[in-house]
VMD Tcl script that draws the C-alpha trace (Angstrom):
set ca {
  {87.37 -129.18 -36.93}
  {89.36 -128.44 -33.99}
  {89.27 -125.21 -32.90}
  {92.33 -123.70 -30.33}
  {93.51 -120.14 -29.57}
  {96.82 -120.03 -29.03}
  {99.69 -117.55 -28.58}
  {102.06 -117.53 -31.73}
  {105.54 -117.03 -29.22}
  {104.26 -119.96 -27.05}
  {104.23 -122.38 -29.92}
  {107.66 -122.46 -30.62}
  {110.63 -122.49 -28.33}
  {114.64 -121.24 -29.23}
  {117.51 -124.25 -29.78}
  {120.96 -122.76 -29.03}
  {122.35 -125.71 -31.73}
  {119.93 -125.00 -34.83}
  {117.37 -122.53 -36.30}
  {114.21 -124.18 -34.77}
  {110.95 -124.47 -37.59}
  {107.61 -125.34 -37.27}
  {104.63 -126.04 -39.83}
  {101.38 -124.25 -38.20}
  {99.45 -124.65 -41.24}
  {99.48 -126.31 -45.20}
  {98.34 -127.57 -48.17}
  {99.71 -127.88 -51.64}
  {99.96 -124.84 -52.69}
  {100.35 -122.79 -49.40}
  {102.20 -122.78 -46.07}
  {103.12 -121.03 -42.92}
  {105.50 -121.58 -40.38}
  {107.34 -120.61 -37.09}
  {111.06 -119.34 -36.55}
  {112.92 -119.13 -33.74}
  {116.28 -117.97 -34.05}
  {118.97 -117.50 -31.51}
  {120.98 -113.80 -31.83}
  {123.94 -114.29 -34.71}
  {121.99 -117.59 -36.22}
  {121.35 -117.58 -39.98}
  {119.67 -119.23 -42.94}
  {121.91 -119.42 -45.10}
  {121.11 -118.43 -48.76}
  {117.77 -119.77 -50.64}
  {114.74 -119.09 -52.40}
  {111.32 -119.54 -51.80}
  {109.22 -121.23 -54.28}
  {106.55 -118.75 -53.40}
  {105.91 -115.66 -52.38}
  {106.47 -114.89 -48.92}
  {105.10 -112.61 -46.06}
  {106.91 -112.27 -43.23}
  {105.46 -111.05 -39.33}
  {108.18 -110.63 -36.62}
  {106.79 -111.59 -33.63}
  {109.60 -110.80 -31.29}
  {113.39 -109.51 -31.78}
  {115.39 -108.32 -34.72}
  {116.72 -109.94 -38.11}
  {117.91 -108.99 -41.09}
  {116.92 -110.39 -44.51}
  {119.92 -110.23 -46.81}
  {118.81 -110.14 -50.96}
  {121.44 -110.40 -53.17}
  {121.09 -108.14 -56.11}
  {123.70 -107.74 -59.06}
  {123.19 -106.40 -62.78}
  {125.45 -107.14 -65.67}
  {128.32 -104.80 -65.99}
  {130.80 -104.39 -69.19}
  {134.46 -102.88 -69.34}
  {134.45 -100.09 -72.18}
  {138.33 -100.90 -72.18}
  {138.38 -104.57 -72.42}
  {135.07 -105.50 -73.92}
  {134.78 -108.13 -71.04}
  {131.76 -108.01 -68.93}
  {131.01 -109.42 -65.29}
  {127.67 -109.52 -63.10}
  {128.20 -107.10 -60.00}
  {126.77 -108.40 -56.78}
  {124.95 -105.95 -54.11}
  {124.00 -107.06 -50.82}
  {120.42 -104.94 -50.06}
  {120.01 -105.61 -46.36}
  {116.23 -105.03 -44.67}
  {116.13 -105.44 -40.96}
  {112.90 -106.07 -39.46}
  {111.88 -105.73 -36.07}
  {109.20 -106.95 -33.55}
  {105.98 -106.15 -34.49}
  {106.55 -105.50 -38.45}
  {105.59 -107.03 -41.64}
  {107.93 -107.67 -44.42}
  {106.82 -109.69 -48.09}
  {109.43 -110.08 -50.89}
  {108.42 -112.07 -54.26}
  {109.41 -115.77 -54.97}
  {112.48 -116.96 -56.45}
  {114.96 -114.57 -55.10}
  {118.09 -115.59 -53.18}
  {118.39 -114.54 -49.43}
  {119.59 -114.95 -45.93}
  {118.38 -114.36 -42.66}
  {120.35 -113.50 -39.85}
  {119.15 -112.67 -36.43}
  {120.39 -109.65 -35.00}
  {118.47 -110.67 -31.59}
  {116.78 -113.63 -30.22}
  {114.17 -113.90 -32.74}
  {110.67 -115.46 -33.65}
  {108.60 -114.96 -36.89}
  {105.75 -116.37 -38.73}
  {106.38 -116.90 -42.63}
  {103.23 -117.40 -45.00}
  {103.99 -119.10 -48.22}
  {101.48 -118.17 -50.64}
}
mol new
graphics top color blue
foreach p $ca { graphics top sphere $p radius 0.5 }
foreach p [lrange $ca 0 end-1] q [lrange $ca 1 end] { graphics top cylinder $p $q radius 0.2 }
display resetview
């Protein structure tokens, strides 16, 4: 077994073109990765097969969840599904976990890096 101690920011570098991703660390059930994101880059909306816990190493971004219920027209007797956007920004130094299978984003509200467990 290999054994090296390295910084987490050193290990990934920013791309002005694309989000830039690395795998650190996985096997089939589990997996964690690096994120570097420019300021104003997003993922655009997914879901994670797992859950996921989420470090922000350095800078700012905001995860975007989008959350509706089913709504019905006492007047009509039609009904629709209301969408909310619940926006959590998290910021250097903080830890943020949401549960699988729920749609979000990620936008970067500075140049960002993060570490995301899959687990």
């Amino acid at each position: 077994m290999s054994k090296n101690i390295q910084k987490l920011e050193d290990m990934i570098d920013y791309n002005n073109e694309n989000i830039n991703k690395i795998v650190i660390a996985e096997n089939d059930e589990q997996k964690a990765m690096l994120f570097a994101l420019k300021k104003h880059q997003e993922m655009p909306p997914h879901r994670s097969s797992l859950d996921a816990f989420v470090y922000v190493i350095e800078g700012e971004v905001d995860f975007v969840f989008k959350e509706g219920g089913e709504l019905s027209c006492d007047s009509c007797s039609c009904s629709f599904t209301e969408v909310e956007n619940k926006v959590y920004t998290v910021k250097k130094g903080e830890f943020f976990n949401f549960e699988k299978d729920v749609q979000h984003s990620v936008i970067a509200k500075k140049d960002t890096k993060m570490l995301v467990v899959r687990i």
